[in-house]
Each structure stands twice: as C-alpha cells, then as structure tokens.
Rosetta silent file (secondary structure, phi, psi, omega in degrees, C-alpha in Angstrom):
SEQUENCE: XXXXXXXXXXXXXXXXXXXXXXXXXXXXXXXXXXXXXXXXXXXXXXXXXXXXXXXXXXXXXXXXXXXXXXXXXXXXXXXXXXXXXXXXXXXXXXXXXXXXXXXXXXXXXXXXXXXXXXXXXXXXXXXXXXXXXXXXXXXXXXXXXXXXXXXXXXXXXXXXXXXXXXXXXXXXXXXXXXXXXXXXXXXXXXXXXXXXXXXXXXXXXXXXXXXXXXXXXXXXXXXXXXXXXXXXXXXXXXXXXXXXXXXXXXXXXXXXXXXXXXXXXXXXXXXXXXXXXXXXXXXXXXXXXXXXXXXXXXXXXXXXX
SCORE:     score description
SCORE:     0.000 S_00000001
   1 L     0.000  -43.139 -175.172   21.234   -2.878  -44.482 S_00000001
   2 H   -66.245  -44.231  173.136   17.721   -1.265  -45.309 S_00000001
   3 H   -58.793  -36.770 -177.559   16.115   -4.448  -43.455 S_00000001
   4 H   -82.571  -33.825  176.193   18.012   -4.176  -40.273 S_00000001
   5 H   -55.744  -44.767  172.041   17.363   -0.393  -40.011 S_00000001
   6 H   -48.983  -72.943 -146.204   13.353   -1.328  -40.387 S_00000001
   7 H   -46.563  -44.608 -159.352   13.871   -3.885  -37.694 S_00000001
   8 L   -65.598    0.721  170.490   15.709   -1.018  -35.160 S_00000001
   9 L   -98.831  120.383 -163.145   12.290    0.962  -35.449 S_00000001
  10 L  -132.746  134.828 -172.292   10.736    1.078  -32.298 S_00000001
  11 L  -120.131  -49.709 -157.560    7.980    3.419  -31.344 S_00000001
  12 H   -61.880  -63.552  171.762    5.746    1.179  -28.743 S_00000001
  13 H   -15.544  -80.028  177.449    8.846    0.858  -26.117 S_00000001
  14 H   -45.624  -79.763 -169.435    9.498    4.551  -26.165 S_00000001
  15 H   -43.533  -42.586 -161.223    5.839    5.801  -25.444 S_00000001
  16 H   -79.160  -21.185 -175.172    5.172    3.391  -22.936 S_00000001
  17 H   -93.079  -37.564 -171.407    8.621    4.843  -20.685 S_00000001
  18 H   -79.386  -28.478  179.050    7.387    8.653  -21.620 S_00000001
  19 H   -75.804  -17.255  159.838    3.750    7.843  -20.680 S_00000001
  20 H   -90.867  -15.599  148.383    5.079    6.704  -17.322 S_00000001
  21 H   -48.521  -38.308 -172.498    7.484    9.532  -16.495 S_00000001
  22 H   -73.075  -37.285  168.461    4.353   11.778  -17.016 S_00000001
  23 H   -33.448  -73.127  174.389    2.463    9.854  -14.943 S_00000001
  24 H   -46.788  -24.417  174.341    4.987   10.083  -12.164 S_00000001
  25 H   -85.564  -37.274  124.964    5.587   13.686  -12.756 S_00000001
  26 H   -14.049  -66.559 -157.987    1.874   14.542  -12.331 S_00000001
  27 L   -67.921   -6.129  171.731    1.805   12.284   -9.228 S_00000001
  28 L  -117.261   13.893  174.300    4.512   14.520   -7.566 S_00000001
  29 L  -110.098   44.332  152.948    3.417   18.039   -8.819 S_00000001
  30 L    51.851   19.922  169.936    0.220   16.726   -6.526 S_00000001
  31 L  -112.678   22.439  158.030   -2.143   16.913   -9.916 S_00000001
  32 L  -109.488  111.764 -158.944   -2.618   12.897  -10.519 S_00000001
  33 L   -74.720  162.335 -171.446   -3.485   11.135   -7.182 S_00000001
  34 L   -71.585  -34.190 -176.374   -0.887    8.182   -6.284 S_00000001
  35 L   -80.139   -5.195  176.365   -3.936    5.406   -7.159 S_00000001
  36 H   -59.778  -18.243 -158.162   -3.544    5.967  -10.034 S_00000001
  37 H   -87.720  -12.770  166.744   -0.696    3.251  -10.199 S_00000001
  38 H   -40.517  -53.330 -169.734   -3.511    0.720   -8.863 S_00000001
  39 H   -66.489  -34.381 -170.941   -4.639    0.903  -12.163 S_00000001
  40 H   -90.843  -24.000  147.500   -1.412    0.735  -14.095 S_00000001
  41 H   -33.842  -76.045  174.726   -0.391   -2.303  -12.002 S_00000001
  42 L   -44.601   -4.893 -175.007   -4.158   -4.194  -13.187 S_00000001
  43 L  -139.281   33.893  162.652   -2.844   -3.466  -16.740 S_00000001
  44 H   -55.366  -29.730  171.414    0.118   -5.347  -17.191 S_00000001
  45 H   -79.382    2.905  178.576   -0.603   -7.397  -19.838 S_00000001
  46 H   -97.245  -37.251  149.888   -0.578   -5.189  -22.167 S_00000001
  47 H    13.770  -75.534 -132.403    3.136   -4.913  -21.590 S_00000001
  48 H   -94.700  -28.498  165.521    3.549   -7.827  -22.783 S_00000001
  49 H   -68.486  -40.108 -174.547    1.025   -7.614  -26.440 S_00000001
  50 H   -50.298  -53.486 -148.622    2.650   -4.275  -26.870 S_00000001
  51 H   -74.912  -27.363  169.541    6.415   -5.714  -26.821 S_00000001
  52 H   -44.351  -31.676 -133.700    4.252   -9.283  -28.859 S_00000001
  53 H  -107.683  -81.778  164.703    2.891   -6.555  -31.314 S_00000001
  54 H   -14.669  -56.017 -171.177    5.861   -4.436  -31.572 S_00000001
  55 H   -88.336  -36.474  153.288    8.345   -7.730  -32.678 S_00000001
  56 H   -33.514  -69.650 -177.509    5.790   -8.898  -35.292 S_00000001
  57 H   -44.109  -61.532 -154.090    4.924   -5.483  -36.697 S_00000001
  58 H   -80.853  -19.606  165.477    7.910   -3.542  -36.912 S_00000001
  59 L   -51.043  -33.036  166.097    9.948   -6.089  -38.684 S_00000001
  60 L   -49.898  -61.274 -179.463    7.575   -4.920  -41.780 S_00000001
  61 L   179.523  172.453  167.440    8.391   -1.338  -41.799 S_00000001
  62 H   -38.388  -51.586 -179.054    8.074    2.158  -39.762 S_00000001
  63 H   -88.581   32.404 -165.589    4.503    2.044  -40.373 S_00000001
  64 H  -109.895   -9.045  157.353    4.035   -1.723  -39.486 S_00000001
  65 H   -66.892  -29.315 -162.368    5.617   -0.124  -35.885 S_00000001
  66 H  -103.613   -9.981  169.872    3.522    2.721  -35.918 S_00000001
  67 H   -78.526  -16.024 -174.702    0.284    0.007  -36.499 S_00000001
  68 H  -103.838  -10.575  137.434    1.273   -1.393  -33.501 S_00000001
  69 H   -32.253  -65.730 -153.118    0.998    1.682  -31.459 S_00000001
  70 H   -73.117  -25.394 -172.897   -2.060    2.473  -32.457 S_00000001
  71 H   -60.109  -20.955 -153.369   -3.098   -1.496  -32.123 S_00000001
  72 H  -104.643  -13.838  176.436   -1.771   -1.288  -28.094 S_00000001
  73 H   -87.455  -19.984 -170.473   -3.303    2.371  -27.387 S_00000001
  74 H   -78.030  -46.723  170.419   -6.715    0.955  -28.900 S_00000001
  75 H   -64.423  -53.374  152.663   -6.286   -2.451  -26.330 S_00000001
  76 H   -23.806  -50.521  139.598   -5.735   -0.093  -24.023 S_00000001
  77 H   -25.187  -57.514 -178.887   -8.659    2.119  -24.453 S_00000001
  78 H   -84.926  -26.537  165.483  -10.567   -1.236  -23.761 S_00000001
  79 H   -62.821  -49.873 -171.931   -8.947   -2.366  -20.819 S_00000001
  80 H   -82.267  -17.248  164.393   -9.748    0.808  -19.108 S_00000001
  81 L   -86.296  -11.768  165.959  -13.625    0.936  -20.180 S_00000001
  82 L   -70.570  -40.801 -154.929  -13.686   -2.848  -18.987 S_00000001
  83 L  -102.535   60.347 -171.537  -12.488   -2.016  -15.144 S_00000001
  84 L   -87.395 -163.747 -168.228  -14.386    1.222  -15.049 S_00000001
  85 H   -60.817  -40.305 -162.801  -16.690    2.059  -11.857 S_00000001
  86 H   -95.337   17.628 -176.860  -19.110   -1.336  -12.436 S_00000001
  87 H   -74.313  -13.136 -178.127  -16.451   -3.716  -13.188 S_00000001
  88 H   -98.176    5.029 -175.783  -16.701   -4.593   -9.323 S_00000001
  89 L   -82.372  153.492 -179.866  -20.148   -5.099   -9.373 S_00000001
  90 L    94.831  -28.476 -172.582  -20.730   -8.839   -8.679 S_00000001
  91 L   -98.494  -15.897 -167.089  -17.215   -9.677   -7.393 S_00000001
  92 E  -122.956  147.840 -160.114  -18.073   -9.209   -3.750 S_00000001
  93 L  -101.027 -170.717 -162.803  -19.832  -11.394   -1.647 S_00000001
  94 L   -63.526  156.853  177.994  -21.985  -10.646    1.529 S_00000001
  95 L   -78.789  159.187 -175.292  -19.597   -8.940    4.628 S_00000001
  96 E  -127.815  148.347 -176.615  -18.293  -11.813    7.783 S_00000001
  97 E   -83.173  156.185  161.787  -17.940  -10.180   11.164 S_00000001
  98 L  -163.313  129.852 -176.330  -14.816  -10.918   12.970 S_00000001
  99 L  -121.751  120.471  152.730  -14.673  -10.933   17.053 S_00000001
 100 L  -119.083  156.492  172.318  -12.077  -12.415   19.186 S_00000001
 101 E  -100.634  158.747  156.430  -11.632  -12.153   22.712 S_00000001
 102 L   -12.665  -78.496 -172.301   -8.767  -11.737   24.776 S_00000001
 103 L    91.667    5.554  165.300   -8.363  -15.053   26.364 S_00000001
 104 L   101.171  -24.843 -170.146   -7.148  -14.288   29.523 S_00000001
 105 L   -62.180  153.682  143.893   -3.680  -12.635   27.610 S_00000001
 106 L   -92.502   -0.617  148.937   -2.240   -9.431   28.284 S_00000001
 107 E  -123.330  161.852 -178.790    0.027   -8.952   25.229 S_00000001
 108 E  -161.302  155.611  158.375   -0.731   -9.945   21.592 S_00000001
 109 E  -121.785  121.212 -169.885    0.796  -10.077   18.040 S_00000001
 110 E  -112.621  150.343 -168.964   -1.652   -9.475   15.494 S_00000001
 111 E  -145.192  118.220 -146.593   -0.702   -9.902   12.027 S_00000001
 112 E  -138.863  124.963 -176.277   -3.599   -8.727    9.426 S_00000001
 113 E  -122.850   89.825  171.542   -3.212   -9.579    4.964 S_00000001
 114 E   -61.794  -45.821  177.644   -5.986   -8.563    3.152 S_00000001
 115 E    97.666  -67.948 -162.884   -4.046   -9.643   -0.126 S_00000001
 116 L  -155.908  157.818  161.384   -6.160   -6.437   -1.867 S_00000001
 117 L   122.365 -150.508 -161.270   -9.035   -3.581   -1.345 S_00000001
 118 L   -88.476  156.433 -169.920   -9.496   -1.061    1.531 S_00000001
 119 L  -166.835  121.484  173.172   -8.146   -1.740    4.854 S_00000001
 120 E  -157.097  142.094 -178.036   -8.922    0.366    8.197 S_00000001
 121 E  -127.613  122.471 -176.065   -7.973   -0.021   11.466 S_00000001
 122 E  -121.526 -176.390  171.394   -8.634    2.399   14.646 S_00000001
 123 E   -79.370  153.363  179.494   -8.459    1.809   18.193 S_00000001
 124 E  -111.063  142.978  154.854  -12.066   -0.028   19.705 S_00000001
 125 L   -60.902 -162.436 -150.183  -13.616    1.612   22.598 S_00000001
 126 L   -74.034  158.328 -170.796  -13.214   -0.005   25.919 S_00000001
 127 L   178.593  152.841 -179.650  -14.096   -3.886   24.930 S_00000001
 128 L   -97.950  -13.063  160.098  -13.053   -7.372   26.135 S_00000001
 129 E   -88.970 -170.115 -165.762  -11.814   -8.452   22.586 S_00000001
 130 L  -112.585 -104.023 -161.158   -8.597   -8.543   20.693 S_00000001
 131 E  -104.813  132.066  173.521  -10.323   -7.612   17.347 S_00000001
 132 E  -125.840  152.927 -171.492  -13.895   -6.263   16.657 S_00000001
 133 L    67.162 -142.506 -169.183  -15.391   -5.717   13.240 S_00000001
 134 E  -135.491  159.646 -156.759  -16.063   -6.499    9.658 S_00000001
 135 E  -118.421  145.060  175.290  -14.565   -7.805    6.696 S_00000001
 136 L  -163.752  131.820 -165.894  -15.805   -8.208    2.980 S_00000001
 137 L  -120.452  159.040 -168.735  -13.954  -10.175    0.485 S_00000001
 138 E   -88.325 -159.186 -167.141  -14.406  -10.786   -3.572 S_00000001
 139 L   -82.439  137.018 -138.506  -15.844  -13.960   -4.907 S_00000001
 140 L    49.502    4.584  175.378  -14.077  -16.954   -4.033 S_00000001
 141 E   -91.613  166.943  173.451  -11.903  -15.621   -1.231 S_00000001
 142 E  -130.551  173.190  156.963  -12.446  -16.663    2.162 S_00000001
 143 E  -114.992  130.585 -148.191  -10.745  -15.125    5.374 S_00000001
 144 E  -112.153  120.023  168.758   -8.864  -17.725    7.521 S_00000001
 145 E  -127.748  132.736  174.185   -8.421  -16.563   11.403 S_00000001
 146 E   -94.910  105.289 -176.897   -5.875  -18.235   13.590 S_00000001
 147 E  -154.522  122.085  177.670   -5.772  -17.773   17.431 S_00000001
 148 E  -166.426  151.868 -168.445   -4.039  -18.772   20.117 S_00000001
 149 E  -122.436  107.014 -167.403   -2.412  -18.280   23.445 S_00000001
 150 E   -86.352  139.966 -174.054    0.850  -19.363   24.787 S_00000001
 151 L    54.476 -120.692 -172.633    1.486  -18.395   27.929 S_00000001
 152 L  -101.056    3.011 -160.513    0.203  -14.168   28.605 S_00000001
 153 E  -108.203  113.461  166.077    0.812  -13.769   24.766 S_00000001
 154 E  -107.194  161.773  167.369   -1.631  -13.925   22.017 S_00000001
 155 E  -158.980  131.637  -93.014   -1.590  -14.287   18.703 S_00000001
 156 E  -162.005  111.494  163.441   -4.114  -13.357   16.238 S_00000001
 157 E  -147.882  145.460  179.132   -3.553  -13.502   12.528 S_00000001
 158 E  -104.565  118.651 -176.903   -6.405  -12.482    9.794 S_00000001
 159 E  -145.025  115.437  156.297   -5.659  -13.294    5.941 S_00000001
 160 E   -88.767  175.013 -148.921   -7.241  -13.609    2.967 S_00000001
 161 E  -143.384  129.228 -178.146   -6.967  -16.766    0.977 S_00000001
 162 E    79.119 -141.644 -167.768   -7.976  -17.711   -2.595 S_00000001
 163 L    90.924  160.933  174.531   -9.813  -15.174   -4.717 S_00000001
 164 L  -132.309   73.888  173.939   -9.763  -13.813   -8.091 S_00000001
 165 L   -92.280  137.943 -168.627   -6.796  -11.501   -8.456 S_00000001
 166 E  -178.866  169.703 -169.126   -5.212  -11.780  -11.285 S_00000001
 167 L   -15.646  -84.819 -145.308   -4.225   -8.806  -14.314 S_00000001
 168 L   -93.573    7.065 -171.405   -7.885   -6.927  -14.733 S_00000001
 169 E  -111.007  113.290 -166.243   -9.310   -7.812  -11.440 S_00000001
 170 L  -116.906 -156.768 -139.505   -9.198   -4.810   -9.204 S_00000001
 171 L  -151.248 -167.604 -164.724  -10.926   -3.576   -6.127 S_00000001
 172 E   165.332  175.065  166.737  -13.355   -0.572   -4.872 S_00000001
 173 L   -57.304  -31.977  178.224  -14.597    0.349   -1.579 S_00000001
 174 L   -46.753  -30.307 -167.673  -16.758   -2.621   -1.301 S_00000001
 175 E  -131.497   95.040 -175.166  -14.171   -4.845   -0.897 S_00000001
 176 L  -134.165 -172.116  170.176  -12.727   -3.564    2.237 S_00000001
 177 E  -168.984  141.373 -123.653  -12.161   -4.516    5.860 S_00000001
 178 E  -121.351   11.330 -133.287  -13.172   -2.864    8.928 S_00000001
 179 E   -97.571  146.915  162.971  -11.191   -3.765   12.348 S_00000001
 180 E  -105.653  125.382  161.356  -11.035   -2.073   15.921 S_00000001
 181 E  -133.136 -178.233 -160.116   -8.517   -3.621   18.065 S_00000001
 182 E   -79.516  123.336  155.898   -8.026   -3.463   22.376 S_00000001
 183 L   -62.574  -23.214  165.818   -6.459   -0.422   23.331 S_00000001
 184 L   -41.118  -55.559 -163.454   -5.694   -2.007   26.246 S_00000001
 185 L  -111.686  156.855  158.430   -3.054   -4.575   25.830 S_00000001
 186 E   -50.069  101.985 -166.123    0.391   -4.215   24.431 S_00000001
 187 E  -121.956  100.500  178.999    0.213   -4.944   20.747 S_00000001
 188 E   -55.669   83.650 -174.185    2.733   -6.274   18.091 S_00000001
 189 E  -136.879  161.988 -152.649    1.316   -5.489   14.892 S_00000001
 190 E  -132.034  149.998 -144.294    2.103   -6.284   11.354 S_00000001
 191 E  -137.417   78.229 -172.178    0.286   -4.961    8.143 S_00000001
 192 E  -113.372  128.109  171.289    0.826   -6.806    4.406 S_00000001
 193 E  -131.750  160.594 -152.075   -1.202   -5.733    1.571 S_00000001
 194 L  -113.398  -42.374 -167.137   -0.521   -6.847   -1.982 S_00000001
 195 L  -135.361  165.708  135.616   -3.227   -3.566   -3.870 S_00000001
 196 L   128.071 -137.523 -161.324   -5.063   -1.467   -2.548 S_00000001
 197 E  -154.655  121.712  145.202   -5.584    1.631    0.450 S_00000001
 198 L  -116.444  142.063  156.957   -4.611    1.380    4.290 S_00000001
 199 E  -117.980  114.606  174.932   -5.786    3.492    6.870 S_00000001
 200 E  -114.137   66.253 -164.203   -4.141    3.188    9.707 S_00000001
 201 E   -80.940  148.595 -155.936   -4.812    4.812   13.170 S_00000001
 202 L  -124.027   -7.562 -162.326   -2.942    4.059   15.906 S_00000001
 203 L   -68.491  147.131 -173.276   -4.177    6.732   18.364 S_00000001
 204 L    59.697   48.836 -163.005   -4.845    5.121   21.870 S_00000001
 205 L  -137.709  161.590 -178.060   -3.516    2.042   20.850 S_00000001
 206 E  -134.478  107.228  172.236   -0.220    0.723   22.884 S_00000001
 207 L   -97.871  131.475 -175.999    2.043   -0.661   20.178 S_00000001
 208 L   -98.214  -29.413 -175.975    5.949   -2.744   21.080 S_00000001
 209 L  -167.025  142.612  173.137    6.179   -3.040   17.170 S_00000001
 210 E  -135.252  155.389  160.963    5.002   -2.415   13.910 S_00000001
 211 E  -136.656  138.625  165.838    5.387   -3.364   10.430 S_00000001
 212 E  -140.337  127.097 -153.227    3.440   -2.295    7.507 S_00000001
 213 E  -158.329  130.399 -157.064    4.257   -3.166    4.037 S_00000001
 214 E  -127.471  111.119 -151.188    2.483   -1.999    0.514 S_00000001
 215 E   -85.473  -72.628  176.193    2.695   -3.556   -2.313 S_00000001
 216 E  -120.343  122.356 -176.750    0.904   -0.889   -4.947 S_00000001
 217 E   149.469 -177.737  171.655   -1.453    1.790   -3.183 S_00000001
 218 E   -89.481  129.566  153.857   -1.821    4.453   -0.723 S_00000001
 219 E   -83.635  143.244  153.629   -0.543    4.035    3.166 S_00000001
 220 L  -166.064  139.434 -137.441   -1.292    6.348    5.694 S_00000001
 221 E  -145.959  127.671  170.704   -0.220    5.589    9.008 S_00000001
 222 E  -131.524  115.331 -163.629   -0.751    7.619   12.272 S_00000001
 223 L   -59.675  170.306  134.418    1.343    6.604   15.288 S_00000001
 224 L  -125.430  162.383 -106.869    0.561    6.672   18.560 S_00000001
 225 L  -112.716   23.505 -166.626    1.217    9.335   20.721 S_00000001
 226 L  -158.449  137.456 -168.332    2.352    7.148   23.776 S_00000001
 227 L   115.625  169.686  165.091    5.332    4.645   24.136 S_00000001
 228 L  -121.865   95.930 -156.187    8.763    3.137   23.239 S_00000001
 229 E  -125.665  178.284  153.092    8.129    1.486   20.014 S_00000001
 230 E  -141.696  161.088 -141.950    9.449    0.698   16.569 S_00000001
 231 E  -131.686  128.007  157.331    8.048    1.282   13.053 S_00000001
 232 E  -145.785  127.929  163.650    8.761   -0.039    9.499 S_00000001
 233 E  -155.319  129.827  173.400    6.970    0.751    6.695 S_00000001
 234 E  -115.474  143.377  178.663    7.116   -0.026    3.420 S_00000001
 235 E  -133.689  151.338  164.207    6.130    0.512    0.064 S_00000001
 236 E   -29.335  -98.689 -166.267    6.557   -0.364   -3.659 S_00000001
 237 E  -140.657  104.662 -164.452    4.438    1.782   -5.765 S_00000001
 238 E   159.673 -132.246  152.700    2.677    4.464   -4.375 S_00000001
 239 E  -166.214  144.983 -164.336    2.597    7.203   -1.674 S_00000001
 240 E  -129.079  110.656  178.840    3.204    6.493    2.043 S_00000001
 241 E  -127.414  170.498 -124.259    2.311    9.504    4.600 S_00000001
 242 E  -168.691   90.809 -170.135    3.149    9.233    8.279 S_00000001
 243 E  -107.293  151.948 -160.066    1.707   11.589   11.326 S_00000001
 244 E  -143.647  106.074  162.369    4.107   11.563   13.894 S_00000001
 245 L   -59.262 -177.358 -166.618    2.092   13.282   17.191 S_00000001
 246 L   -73.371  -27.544 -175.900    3.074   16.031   18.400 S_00000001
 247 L   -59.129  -22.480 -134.377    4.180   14.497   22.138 S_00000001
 248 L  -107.014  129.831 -156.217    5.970   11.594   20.363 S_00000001
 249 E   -96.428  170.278  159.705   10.212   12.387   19.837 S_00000001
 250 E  -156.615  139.158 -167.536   11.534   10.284   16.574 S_00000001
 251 E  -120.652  108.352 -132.427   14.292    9.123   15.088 S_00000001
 252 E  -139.225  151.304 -155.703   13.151    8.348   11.833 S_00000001
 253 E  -117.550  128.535  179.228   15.457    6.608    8.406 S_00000001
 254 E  -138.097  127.375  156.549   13.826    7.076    5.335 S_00000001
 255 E  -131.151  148.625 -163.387   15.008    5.423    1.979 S_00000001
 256 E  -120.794  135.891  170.242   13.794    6.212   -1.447 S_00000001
 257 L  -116.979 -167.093  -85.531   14.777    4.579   -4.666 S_00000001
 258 L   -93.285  -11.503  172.397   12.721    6.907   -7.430 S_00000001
 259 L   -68.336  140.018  164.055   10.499    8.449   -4.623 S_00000001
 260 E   -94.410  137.721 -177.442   10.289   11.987   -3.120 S_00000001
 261 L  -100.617  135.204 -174.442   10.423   12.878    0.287 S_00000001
 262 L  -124.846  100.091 -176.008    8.690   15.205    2.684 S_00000001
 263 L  -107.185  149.734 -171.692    9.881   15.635    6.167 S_00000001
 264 L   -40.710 -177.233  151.847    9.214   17.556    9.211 S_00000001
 265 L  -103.210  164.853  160.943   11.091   20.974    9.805 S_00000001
 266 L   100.546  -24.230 -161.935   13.249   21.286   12.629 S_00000001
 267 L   -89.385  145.890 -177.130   14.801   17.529   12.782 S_00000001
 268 E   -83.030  139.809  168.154   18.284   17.019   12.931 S_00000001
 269 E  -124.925  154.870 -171.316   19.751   15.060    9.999 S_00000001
 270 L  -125.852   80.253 -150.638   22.477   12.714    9.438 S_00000001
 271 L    35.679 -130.730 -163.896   22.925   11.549    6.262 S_00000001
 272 L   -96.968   62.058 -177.875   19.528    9.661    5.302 S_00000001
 273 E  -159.255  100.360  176.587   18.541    9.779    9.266 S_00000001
 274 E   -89.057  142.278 -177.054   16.441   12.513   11.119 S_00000001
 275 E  -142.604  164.183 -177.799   15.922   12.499   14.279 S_00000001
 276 L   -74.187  137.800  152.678   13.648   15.057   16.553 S_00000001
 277 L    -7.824  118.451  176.742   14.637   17.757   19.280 S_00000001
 278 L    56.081   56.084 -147.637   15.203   15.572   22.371 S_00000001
 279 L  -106.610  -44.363  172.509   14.914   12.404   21.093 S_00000001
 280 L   -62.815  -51.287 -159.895   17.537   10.555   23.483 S_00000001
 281 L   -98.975    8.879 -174.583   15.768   11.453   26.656 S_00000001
 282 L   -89.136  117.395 -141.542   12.227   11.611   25.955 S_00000001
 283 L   -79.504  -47.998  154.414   10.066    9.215   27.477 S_00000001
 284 L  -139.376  124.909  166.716    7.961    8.071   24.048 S_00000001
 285 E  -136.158  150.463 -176.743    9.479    7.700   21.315 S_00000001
 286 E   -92.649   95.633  172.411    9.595    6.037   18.013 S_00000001
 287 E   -71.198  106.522 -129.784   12.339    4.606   16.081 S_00000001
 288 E  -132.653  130.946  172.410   10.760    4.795   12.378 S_00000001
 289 E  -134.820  115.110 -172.433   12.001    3.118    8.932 S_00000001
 290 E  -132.476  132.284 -167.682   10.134    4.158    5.959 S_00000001
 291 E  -134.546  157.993 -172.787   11.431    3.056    2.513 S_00000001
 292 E  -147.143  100.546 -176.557    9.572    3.791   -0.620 S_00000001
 293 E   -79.231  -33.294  165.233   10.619    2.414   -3.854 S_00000001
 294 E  -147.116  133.515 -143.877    8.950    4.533   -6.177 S_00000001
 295 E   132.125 -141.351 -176.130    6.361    7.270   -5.339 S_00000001
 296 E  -138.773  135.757  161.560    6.252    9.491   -2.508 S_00000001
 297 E   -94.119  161.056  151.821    6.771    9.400    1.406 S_00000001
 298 E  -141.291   91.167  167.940    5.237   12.061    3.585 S_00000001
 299 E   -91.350  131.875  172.304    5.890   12.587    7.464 S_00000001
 300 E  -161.572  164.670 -175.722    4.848   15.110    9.299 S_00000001
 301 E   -80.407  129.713  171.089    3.974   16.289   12.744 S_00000001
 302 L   -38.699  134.682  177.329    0.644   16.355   14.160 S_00000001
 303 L    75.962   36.091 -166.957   -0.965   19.954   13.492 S_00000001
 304 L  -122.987   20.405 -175.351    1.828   20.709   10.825 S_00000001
 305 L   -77.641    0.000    0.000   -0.585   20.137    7.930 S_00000001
C-alpha cells in the first residue's frame, strides 16, 4: 500500500498546468504580451523529459518527485538562456526580392506561407505588379513562387519550403517578409503562418476574399474600408485583433474555445453573431469569421481605440 501511494505522487504535472493558467491570466489582465506563447510553443520538449523524469523519479519517493521538479525547472532555465536574443544570430541568410507583374490579368488569388517569422503586407503605390518586395528566410529554407494566368485570373502563391524549424528553433525580426501588393485589381487572398507575427493592412486594397490563419503568434488584421467581401481568420494560440473602418458595415461571428473577446459597442447580437447598424443595406460590407482557440480576439472600429 505504502508503494502505490509513493507512485500517486506527482508534483511535475501539477506545476506545469498552474504555470500555464498564470501565464494565460497575465496575458488577459494585458501584463504578459500574447508572444509570449511563441516561446512556450519552442519548448515542448521539455513536456515530454518532465512527464520521462517524473515516471522514473517519483516511483522512489516524494522527494525522488520533488528531484524531478527541480531537474525540469533547471532544463528549463537552460532552454530559455539557449534561445535568448543571439540564438538567431547565424540562422538567416542574405534577403531575395520578390516582383511579379500583372500579366495582362485583372483579378488574382494570392496565397502567401511563410511557415514562421514576421510577415507584413500593405497596399503598393500605383505599380504594374502583382507583388513587390522582400523576403528573408533562415538557413536552409528557400521560397518557391508559382505564377500563372488562366484566362483574366491570376494566381500567385509565395511559400516557404525546407528550413530548420524544429523544438528550439525560433524566429526574430530578421527573419521576416516584406510584400506590397496592386491596389488595383480585385484580390483573393489567403494568409497561413505556422509561428510567428502578421501585420496585415488592407487599406486601399480591393479584396473578394480573405483567409488568414495562425498557428501560434500575434495577428492583426485591418480591413479595407471599400467593398463586398468576406473574412476568416483564425488562430490557435495567441491574440488576434481586427480594425473594422469606420465606413465599412459588418456582420461579424466570432468563436472562442479558452479565449476572450472584445467587441465593438453598439452591434446588434445574436447569439455568438454581431452584426453593425445598417448592415443589410450598406453598400461595403464585410461578412467576418474570427475563431480563436485559446488567447484573445480583439475587433474594433476604426478611431475606437
């Protein structure tokens, strides 16, 4: 009987579920930023020596449980002084421009996967391409671009490929990407990152569809303020915020599984579906799907900040 009670003592388990409610409870009383979970993503493996540690140890006794606490806060300790600010020195290689033109189309679907880093996108000033600007990737990735046009329709997709992501290998500003695309044409565009930070501006841009989808990181997504379009974006683990201008009516579905939500004032709701003052008759508008599995969403109206 005295052996099976030793076995049932588990300390490593417990700590690791209290140290991530506080995390999360920090990240929504706004005093831990949301990247933080970049990090706690990149440090998975320790998971898995704590619960290795844990079934070895604690079959010995209370304190052969309580050595392997201390053994998994101590691994810990080291993991986070390995990927500290210079752990990225070294992983990234020189930046590659990326231009395309047009092609004679007048609609396009662009579809743009960094896999991980920084990601920003604006509108380009008046220009005769599809996509303008630059990209920088870590060591061993490459970026593979596809283009071609059937009929008035183009389609444009940017990804990277290979690389060395894996547990401890994280990201920085360096290893970002850069892109303007034509305000001009009617643009279908779709957004998958696996780590990492999007910025996304949309203003003067004429979008028929979007998707944007976040694996662990920050989103932030600012429509634009002209059109009849629709929007889904999602994320994982993280916080997702949302400017909705002020011209632009919406009708806008938000679902959360451990996340909290922050929504306009003023919007009519319907069970988990808001929708704006004049929404049926208003000449652009958005139909909006934002799901968040754990984290935070935030929408709000231009100038409501």
């Amino acid at each position: 009987m005295d052996e099976q009670k030793r076995r049932r003592v588990s300390l490593v388990g417990p700590v690791i579920l209290i140290g991530l409610g506080v995390v999360f409870l920090l990240n929504n009383m706004g005093l831990l930023a949301w990247s933080v979970w970049e990090v706690i993503f990149r440090l998975w493996p320790i998971l898995l020596v704590a619960l290795g540690l844990e079934i070895i140890l604690s079959r010995l006794s209370a304190w052969g449980s309580l050595l392997a606490l201390v053994l998994t806060v101590a691994i810990l300790a080291g993991a986070l002084w390995l990927i500290g600010p210079d752990l990225g020195t070294g992983q990234v290689v020189a930046g590659e421009e990326v231009r395309q033109a047009l092609g004679g189309a007048t609609r396009a679907e662009v579809v743009i996967e960094p896999g991980i880093g920084a990601l920003y996108i604006e509108a380009l000033p008046e220009s005769a391409n599809l996509v303008e600007g630059a990209i920088r990737v870590g060591r061993g990735q490459r970026a593979r671009q596809n283009f071609a046009v059937v009929g008035k329709t183009a389609t444009f997709t940017l990804r990277a490929e290979g690389g060395t992501f894996g547990p401890f290998i994280g990201w920085n500003d360096q290893r970002g990407w850069e892109l303007g695309l034509a305000p001009e044409v009617p643009l279908g565009l779709e957004v998958n990152l696996g780590v990492g930070l999007a910025d996304i501006d949309l203003t003067g841009l004429t979008v028929s569809n979007l998707e944007v989808s976040m694996g662990v990181g920050q989103t932030t997504v600012i429509l634009p303020d002209e059109g009849r379009f629709q929007a889904k974006i999602e994320g994982a683990i993280g916080e997702t915020v949302v400017v909705i201008p002020a011209g632009l009516a919406a009708r806008i579905r938000v679902d959360t599984g451990l996340a909290v939500s922050d929504l306009p004032d003023g919007y009519q709701q319907r069970d988990d579906v808001y929708t704006s003052p004049g929404y049926a008759s208003a000449d652009d508008r958005v139909d909006l799907e934002v799901s968040q599995a754990i984290g935070k969403v935030t929408i709000r109206q231009s100038g409501t900040w």
